[in-house]
PyMOL Python script that loads the backbone (N, CA, C, O; Angstrom):
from pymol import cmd

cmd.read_pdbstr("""\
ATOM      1  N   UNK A   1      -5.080  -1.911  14.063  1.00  0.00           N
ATOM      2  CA  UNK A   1      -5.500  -1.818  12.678  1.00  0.00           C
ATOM      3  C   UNK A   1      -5.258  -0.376  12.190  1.00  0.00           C
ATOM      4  O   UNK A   1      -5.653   0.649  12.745  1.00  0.00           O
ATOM      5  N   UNK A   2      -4.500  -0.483  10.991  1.00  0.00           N
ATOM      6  CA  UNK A   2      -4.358   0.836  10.305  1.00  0.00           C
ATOM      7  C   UNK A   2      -5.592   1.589  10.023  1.00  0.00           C
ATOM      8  O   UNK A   2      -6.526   1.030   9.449  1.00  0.00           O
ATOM      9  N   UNK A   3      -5.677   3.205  10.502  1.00  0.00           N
ATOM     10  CA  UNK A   3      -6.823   3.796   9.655  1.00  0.00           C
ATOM     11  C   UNK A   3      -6.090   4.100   8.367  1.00  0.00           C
ATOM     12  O   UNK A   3      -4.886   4.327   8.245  1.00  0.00           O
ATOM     13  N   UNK A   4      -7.274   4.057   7.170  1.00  0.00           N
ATOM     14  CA  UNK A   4      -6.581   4.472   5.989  1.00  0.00           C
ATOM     15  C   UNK A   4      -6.760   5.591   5.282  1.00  0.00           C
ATOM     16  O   UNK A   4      -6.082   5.989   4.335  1.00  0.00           O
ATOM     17  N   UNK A   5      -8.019   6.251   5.943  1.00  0.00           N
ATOM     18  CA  UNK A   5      -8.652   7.329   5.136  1.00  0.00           C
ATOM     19  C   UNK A   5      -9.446   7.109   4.197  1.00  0.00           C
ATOM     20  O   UNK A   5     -10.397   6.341   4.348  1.00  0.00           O
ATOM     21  N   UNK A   6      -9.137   7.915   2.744  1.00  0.00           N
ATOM     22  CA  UNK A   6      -9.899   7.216   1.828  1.00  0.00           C
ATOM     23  C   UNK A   6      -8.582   6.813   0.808  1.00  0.00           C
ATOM     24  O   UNK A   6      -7.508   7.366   0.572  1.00  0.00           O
ATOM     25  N   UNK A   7      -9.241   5.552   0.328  1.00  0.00           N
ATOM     26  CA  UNK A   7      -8.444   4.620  -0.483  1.00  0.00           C
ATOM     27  C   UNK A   7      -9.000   5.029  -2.284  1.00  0.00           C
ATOM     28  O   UNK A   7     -10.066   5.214  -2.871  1.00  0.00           O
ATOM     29  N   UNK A   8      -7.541   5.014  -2.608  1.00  0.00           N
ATOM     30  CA  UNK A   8      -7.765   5.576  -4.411  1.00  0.00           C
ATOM     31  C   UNK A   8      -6.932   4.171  -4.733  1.00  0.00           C
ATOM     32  O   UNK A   8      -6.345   3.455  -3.922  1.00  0.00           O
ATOM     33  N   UNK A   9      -7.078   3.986  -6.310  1.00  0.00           N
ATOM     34  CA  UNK A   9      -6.345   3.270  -6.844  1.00  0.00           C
ATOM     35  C   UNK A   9      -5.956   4.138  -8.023  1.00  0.00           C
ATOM     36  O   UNK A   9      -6.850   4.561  -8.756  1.00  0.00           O
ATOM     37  N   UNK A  10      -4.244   4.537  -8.343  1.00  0.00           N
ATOM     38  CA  UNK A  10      -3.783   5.135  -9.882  1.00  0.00           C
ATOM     39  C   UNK A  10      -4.563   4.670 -11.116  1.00  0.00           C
ATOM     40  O   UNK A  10      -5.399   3.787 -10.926  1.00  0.00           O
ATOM     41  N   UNK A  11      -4.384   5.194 -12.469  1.00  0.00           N
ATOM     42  CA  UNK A  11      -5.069   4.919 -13.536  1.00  0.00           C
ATOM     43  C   UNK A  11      -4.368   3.825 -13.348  1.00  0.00           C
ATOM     44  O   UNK A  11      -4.986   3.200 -12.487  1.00  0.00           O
ATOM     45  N   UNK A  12      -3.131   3.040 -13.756  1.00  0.00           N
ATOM     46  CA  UNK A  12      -2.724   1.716 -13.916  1.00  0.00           C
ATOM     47  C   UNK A  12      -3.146   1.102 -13.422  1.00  0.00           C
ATOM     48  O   UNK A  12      -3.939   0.440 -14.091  1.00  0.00           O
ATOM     49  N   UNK A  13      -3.082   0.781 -12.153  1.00  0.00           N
ATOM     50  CA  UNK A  13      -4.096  -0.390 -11.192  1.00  0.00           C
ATOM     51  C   UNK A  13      -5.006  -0.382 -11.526  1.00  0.00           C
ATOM     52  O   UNK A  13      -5.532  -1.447 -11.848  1.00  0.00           O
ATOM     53  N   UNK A  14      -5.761   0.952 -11.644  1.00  0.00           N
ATOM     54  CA  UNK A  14      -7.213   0.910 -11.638  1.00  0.00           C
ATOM     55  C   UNK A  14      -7.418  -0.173 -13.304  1.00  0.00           C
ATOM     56  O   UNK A  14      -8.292  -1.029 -13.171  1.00  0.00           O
ATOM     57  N   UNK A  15      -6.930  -0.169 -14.287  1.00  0.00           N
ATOM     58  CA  UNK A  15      -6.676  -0.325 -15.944  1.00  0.00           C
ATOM     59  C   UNK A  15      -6.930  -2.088 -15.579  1.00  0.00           C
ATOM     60  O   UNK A  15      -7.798  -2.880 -15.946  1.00  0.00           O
ATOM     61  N   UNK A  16      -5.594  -2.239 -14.591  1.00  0.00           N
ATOM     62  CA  UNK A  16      -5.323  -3.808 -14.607  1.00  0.00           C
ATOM     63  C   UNK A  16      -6.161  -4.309 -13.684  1.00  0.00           C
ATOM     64  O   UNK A  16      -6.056  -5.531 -13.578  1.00  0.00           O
ATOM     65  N   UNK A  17      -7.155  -3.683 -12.800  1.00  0.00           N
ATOM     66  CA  UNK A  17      -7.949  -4.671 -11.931  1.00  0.00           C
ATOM     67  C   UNK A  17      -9.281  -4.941 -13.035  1.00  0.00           C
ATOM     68  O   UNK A  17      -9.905  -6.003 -13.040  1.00  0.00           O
ATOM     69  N   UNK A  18      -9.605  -3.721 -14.007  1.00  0.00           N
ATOM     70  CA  UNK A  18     -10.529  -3.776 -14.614  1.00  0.00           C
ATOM     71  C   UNK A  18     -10.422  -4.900 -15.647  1.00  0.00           C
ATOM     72  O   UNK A  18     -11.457  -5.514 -15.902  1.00  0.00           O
ATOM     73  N   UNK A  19      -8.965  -5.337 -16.449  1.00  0.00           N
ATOM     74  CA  UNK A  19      -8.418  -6.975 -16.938  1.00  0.00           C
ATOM     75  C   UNK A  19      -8.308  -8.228 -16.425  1.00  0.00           C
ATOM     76  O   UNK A  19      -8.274  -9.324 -16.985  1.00  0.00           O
ATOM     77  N   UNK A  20      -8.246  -7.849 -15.048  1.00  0.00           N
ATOM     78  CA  UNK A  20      -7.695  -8.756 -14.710  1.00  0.00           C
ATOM     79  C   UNK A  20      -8.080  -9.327 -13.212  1.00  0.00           C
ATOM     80  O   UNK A  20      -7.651  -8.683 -12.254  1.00  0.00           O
ATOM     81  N   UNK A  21      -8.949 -10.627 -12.943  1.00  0.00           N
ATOM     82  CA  UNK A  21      -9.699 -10.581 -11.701  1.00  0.00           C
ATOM     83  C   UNK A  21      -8.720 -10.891 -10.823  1.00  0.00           C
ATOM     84  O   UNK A  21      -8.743 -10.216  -9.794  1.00  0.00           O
ATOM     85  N   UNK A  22      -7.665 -11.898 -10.931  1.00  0.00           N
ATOM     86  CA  UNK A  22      -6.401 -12.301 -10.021  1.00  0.00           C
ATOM     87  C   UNK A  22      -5.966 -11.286  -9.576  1.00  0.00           C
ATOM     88  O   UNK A  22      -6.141 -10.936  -8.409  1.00  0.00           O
ATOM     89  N   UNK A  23      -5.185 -10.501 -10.620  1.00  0.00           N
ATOM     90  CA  UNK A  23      -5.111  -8.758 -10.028  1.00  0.00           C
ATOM     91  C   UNK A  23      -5.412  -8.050  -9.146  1.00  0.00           C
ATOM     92  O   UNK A  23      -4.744  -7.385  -8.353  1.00  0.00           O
ATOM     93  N   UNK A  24      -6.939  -8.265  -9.353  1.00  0.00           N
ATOM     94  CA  UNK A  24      -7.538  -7.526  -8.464  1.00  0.00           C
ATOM     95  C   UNK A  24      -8.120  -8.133  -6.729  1.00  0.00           C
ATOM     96  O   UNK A  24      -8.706  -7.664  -5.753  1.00  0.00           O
ATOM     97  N   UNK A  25      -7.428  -9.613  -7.223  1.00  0.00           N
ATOM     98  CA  UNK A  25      -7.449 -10.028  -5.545  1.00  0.00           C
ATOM     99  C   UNK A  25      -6.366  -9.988  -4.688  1.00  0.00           C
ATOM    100  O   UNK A  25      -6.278 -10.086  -3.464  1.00  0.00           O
ATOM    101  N   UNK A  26      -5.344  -9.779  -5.808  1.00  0.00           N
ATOM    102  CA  UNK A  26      -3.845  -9.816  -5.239  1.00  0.00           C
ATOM    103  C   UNK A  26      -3.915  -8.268  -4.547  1.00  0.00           C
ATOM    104  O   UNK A  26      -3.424  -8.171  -3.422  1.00  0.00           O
ATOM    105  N   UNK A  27      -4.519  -7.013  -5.183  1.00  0.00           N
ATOM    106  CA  UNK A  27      -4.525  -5.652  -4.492  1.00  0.00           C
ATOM    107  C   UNK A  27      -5.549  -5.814  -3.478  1.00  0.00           C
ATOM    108  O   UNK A  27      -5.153  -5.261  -2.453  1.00  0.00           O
ATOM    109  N   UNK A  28      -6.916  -6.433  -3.289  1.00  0.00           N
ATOM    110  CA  UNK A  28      -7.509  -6.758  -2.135  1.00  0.00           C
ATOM    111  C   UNK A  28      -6.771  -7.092  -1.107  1.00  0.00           C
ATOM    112  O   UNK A  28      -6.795  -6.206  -0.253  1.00  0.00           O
ATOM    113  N   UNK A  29      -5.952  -8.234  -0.750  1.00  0.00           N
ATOM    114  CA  UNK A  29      -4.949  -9.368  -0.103  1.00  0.00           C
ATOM    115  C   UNK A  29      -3.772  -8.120   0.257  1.00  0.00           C
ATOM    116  O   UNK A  29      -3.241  -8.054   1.366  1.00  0.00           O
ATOM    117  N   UNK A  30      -3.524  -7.336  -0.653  1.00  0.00           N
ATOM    118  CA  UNK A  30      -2.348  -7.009  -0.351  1.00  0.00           C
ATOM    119  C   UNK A  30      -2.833  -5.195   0.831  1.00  0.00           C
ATOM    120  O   UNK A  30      -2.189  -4.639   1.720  1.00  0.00           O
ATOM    121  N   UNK A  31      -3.858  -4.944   0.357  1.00  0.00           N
ATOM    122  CA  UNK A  31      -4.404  -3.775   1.301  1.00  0.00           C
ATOM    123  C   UNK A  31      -5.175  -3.969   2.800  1.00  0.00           C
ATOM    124  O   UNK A  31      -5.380  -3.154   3.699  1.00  0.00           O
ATOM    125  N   UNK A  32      -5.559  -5.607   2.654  1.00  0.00           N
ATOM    126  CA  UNK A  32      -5.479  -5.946   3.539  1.00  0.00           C
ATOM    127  C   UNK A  32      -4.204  -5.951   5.193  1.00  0.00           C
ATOM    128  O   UNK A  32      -4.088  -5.587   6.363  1.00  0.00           O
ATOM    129  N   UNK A  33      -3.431  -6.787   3.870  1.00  0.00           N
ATOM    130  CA  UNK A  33      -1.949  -6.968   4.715  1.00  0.00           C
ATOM    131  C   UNK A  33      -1.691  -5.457   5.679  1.00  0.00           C
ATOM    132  O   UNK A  33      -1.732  -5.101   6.857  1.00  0.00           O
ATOM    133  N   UNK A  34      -1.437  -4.942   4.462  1.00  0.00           N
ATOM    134  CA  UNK A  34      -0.901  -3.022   4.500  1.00  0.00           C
ATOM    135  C   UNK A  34      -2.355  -2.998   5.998  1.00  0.00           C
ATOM    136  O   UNK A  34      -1.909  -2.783   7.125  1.00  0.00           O
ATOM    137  N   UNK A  35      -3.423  -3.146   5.912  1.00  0.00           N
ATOM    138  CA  UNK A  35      -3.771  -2.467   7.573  1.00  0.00           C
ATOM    139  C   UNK A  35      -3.741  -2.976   8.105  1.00  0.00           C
ATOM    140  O   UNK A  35      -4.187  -2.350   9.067  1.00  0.00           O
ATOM    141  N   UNK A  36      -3.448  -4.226   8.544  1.00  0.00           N
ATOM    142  CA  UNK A  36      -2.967  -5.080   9.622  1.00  0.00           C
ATOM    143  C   UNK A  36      -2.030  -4.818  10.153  1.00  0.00           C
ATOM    144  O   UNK A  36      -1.964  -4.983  11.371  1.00  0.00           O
ATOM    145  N   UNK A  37      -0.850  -4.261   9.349  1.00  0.00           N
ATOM    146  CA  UNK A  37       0.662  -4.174   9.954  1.00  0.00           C
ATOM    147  C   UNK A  37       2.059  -5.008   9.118  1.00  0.00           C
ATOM    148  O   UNK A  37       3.257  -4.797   9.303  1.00  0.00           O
ATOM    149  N   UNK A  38       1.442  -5.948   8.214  1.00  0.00           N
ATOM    150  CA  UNK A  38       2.619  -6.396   7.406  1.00  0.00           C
ATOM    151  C   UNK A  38       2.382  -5.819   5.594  1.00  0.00           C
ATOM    152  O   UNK A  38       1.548  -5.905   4.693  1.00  0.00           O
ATOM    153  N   UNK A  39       3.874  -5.154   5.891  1.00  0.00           N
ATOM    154  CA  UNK A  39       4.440  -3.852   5.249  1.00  0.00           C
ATOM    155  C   UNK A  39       4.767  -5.161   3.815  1.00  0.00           C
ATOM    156  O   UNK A  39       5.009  -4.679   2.709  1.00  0.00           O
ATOM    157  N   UNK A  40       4.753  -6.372   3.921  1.00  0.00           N
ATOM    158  CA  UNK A  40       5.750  -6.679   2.828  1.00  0.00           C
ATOM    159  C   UNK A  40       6.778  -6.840   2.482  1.00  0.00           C
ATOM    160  O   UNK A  40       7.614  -7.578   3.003  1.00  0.00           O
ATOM    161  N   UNK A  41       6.965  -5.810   1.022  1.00  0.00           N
ATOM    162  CA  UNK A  41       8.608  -6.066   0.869  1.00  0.00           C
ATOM    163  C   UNK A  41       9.441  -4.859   0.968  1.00  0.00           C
ATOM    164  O   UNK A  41      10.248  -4.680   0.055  1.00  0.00           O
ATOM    165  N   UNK A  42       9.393  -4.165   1.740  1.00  0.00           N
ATOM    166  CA  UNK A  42      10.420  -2.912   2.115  1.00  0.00           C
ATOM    167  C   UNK A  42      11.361  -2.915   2.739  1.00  0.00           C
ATOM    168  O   UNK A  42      11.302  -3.765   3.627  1.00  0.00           O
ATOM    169  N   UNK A  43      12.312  -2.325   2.722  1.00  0.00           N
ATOM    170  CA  UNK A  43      13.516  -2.209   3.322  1.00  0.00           C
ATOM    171  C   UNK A  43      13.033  -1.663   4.903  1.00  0.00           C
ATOM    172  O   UNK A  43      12.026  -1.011   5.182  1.00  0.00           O
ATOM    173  N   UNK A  44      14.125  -2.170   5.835  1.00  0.00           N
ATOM    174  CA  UNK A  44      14.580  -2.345   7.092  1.00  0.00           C
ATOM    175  C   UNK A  44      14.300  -0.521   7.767  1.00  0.00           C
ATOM    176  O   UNK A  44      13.997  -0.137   8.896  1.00  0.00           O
ATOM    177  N   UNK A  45      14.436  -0.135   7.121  1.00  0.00           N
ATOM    178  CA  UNK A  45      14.353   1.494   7.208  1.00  0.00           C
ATOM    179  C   UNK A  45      12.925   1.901   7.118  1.00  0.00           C
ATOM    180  O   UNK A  45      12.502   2.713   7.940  1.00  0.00           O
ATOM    181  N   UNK A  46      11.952   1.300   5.981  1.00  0.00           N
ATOM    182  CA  UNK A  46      10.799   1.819   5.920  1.00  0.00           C
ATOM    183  C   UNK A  46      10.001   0.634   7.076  1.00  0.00           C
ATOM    184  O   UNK A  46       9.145   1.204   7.752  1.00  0.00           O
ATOM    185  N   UNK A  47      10.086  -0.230   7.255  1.00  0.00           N
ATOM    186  CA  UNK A  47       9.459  -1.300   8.120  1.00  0.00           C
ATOM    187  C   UNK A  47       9.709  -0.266   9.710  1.00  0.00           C
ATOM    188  O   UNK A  47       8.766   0.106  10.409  1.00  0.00           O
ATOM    189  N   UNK A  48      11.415   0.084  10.052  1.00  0.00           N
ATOM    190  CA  UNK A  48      10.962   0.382  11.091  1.00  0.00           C
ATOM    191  C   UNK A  48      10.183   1.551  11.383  1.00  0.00           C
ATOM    192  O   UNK A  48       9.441   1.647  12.361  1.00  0.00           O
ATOM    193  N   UNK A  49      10.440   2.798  10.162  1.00  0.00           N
ATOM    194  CA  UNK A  49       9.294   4.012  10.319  1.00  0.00           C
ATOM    195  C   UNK A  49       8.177   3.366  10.017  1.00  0.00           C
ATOM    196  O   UNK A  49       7.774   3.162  11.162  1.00  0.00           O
ATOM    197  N   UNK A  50       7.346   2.874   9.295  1.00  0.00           N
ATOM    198  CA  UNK A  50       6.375   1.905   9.303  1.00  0.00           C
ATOM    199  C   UNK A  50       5.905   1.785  11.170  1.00  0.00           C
ATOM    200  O   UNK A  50       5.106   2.529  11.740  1.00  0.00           O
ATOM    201  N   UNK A  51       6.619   0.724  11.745  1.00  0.00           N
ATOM    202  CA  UNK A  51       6.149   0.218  13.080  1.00  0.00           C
ATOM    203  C   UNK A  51       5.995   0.950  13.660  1.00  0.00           C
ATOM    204  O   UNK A  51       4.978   0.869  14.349  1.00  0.00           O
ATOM    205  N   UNK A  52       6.730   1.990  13.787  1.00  0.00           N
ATOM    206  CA  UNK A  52       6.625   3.268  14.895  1.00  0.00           C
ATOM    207  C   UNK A  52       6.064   4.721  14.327  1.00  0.00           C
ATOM    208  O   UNK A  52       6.469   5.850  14.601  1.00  0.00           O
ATOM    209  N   UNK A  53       5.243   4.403  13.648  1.00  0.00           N
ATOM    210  CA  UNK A  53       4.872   5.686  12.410  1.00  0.00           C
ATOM    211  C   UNK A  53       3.052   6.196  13.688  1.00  0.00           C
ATOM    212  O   UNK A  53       2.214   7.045  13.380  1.00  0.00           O
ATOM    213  N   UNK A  54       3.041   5.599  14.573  1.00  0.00           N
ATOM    214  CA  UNK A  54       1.633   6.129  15.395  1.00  0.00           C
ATOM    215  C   UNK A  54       2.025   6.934  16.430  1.00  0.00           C
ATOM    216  O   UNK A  54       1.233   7.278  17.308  1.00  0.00           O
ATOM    217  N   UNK A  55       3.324   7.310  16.407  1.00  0.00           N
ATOM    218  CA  UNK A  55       3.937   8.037  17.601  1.00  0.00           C
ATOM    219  C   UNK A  55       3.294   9.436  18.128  1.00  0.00           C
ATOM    220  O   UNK A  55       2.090   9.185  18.181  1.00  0.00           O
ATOM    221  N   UNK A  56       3.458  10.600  18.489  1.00  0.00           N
ATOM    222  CA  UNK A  56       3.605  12.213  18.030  1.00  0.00           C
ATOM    223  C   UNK A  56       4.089  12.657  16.796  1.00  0.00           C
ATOM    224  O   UNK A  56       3.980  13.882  16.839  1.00  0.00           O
ATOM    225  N   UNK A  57       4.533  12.350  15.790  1.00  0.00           N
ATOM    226  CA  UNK A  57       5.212  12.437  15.108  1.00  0.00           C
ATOM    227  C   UNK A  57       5.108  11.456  14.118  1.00  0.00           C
ATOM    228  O   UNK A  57       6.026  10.692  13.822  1.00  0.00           O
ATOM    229  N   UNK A  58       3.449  11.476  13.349  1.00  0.00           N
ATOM    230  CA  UNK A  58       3.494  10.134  12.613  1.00  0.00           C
ATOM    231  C   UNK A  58       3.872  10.597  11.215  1.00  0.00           C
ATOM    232  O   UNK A  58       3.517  11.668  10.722  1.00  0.00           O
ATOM    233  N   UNK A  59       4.743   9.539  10.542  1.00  0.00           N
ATOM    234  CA  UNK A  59       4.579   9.697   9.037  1.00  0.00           C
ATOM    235  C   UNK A  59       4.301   8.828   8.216  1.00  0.00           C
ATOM    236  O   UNK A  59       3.800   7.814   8.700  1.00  0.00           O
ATOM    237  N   UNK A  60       4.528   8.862   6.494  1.00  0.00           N
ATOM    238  CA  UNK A  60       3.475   8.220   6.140  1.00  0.00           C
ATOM    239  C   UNK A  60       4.401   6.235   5.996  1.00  0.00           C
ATOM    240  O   UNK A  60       5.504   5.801   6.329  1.00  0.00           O
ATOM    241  N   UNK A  61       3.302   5.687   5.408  1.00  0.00           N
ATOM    242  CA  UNK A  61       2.854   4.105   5.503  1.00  0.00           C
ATOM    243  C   UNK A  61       3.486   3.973   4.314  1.00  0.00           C
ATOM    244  O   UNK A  61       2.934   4.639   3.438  1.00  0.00           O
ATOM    245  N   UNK A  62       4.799   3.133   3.811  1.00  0.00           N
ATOM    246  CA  UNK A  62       4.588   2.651   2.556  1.00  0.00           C
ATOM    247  C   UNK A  62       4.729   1.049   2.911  1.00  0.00           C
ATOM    248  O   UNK A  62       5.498   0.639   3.782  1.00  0.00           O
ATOM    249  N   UNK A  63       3.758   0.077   2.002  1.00  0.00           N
ATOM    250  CA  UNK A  63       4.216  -1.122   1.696  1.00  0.00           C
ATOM    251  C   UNK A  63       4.223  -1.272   0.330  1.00  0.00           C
ATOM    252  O   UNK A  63       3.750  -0.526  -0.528  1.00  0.00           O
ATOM    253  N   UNK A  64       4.809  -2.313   0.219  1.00  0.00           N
ATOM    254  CA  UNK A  64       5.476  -3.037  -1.349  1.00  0.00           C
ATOM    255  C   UNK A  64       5.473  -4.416  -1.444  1.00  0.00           C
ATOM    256  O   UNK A  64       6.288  -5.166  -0.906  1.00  0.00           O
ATOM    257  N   UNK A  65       4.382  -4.786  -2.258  1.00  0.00           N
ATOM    258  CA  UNK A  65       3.807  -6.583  -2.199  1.00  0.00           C
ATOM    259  C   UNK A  65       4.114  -6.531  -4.112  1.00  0.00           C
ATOM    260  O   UNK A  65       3.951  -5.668  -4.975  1.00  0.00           O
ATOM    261  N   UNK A  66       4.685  -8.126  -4.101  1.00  0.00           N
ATOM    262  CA  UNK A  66       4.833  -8.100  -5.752  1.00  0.00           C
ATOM    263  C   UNK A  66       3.955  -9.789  -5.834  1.00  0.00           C
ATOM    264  O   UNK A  66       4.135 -10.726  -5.056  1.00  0.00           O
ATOM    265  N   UNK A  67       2.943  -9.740  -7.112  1.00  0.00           N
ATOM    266  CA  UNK A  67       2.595 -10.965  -7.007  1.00  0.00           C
ATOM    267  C   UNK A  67       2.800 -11.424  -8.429  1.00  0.00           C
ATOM    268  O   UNK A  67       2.224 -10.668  -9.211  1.00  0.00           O
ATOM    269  N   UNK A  68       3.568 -12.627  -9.138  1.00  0.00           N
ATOM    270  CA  UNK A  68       3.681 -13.097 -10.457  1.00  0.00           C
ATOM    271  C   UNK A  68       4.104 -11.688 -11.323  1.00  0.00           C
ATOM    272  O   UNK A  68       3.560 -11.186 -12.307  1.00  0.00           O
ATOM    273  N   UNK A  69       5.262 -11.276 -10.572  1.00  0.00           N
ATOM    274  CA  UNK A  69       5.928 -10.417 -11.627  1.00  0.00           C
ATOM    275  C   UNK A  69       5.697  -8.695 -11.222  1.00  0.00           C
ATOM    276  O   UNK A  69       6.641  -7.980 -11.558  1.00  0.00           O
ATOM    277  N   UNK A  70       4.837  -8.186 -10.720  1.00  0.00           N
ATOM    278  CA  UNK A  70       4.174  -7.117 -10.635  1.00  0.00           C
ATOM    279  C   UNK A  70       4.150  -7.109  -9.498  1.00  0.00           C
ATOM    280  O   UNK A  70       3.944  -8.096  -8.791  1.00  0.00           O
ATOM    281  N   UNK A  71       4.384  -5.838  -9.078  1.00  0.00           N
ATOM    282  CA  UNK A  71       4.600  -5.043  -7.954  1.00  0.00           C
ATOM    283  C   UNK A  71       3.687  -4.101  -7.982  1.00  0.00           C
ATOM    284  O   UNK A  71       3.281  -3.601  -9.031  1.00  0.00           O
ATOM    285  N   UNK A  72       3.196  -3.707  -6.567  1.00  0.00           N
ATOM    286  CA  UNK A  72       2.218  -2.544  -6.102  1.00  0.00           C
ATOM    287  C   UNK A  72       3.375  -2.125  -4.807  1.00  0.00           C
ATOM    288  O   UNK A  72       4.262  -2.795  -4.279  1.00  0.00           O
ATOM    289  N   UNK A  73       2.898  -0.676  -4.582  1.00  0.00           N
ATOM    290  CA  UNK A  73       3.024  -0.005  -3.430  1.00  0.00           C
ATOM    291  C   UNK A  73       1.832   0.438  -2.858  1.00  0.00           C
ATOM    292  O   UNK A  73       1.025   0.968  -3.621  1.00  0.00           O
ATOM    293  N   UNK A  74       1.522   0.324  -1.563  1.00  0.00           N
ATOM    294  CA  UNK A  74       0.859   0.664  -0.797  1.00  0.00           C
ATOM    295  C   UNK A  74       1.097   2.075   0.192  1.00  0.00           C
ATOM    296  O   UNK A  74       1.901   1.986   1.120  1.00  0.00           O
ATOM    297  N   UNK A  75       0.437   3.246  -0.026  1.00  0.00           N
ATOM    298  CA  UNK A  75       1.297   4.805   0.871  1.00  0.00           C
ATOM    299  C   UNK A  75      -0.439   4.960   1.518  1.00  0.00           C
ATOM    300  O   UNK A  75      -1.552   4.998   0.993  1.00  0.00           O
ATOM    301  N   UNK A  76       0.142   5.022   3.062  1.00  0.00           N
ATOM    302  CA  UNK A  76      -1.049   5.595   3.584  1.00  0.00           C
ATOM    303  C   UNK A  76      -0.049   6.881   3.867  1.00  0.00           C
ATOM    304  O   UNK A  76       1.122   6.837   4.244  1.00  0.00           O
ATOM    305  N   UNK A  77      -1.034   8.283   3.509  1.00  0.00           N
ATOM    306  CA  UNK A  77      -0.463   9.702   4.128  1.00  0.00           C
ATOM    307  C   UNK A  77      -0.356   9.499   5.507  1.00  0.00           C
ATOM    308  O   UNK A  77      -0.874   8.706   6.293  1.00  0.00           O
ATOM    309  N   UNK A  78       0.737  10.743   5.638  1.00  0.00           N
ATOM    310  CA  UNK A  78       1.040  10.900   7.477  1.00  0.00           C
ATOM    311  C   UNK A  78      -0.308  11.339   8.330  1.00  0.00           C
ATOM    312  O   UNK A  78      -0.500  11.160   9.533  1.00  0.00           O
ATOM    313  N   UNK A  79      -1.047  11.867   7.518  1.00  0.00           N
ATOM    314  CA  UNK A  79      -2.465  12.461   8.537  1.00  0.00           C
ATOM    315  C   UNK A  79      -3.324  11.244   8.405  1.00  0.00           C
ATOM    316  O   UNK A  79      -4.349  11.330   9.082  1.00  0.00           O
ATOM    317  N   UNK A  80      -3.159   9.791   7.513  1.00  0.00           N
ATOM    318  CA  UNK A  80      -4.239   9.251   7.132  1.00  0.00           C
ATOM    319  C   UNK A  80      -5.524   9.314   7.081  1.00  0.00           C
ATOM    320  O   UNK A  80      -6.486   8.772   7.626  1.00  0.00           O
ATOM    321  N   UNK A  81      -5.215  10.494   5.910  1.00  0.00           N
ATOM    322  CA  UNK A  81      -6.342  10.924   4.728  1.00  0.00           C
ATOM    323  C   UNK A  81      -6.507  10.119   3.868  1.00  0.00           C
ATOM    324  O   UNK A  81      -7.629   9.630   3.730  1.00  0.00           O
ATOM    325  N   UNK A  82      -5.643   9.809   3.188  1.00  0.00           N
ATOM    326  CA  UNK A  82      -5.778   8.867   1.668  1.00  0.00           C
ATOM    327  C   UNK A  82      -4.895   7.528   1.904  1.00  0.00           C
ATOM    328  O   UNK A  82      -3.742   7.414   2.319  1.00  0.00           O
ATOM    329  N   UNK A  83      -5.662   6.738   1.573  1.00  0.00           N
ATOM    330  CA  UNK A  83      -4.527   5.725   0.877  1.00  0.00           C
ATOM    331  C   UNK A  83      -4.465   5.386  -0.277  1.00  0.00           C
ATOM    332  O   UNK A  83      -5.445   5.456  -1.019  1.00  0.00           O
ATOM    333  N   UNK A  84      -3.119   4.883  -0.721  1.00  0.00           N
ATOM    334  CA  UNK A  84      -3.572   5.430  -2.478  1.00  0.00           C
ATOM    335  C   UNK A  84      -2.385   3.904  -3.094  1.00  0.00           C
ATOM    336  O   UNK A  84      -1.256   3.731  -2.637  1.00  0.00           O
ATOM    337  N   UNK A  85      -3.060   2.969  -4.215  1.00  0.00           N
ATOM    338  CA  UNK A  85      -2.625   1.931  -4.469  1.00  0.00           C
ATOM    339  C   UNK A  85      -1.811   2.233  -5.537  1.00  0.00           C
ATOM    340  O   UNK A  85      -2.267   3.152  -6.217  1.00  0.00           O
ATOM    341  N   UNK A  86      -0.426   1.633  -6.047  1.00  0.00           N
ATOM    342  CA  UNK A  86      -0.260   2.379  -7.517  1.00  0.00           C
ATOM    343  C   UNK A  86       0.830   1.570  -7.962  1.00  0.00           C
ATOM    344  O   UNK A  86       1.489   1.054  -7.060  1.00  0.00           O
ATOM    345  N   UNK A  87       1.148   1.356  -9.044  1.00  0.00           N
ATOM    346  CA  UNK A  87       2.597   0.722  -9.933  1.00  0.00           C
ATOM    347  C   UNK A  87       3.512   1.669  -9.314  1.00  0.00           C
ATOM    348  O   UNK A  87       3.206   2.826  -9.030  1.00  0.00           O
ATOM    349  N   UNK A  88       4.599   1.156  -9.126  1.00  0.00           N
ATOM    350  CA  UNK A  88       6.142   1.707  -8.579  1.00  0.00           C
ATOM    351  C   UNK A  88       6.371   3.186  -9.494  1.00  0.00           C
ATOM    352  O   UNK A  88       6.400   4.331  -9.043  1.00  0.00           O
ATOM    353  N   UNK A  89       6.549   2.647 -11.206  1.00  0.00           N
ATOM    354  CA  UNK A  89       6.071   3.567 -12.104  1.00  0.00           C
ATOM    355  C   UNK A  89       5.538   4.291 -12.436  1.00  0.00           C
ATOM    356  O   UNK A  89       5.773   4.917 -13.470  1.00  0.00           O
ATOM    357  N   UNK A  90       4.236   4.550 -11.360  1.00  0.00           N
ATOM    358  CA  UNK A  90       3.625   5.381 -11.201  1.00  0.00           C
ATOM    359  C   UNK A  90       3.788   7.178 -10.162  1.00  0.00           C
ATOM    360  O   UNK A  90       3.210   8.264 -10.153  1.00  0.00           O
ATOM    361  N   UNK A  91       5.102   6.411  -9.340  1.00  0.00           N
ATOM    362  CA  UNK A  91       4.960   7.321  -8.391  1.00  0.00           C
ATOM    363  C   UNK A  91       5.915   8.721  -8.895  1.00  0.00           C
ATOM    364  O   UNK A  91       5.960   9.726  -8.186  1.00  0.00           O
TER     365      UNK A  91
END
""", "prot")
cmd.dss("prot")
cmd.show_as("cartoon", "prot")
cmd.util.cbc("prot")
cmd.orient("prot")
């Protein structure tokens, strides 16, 4: 199980969980996923730094879950201090 640190959500997420309750189960579900170990929808490159990111040499966590149109990224930092939820657009 991923540690995550502490978990933020951007003003956007934060905007659309406060509209929207589906929303806000789809970022539950999906931060879930993110500490379990399934990354989602990222490329082959971030999945494998992803898997092997607990080494000597860790860096950071991104996943990418899209539900009915909308996309989140998921970044745990390399020290996992923060994890931080946010629109693509946001970063």
């Amino acid at each position: 199980m991923l540690e995550l640190g502490r978990t933020v959500v951007t003003a956007g997420v934060a905007k659309m969980m406060k509209d929207n309750k589906n929303f806000t189960d789809f970022v539950k579900a999906s931060l879930n996923k993110h500490t379990n170990g399934d990354w989602g929808n990222v490329c082959k490159e971030d999945k494998e730094l992803n898997d092997n990111s607990n080494g000597p040499m860790p860096e950071r966590i991104l996943s990418s879950y899209e539900d009915k149109g909308i996309k989140i990224w998921i970044i745990t930092e390399w020290d996992r201090s923060v994890t931080t939820i946010l629109l693509p657009e946001e970063y």
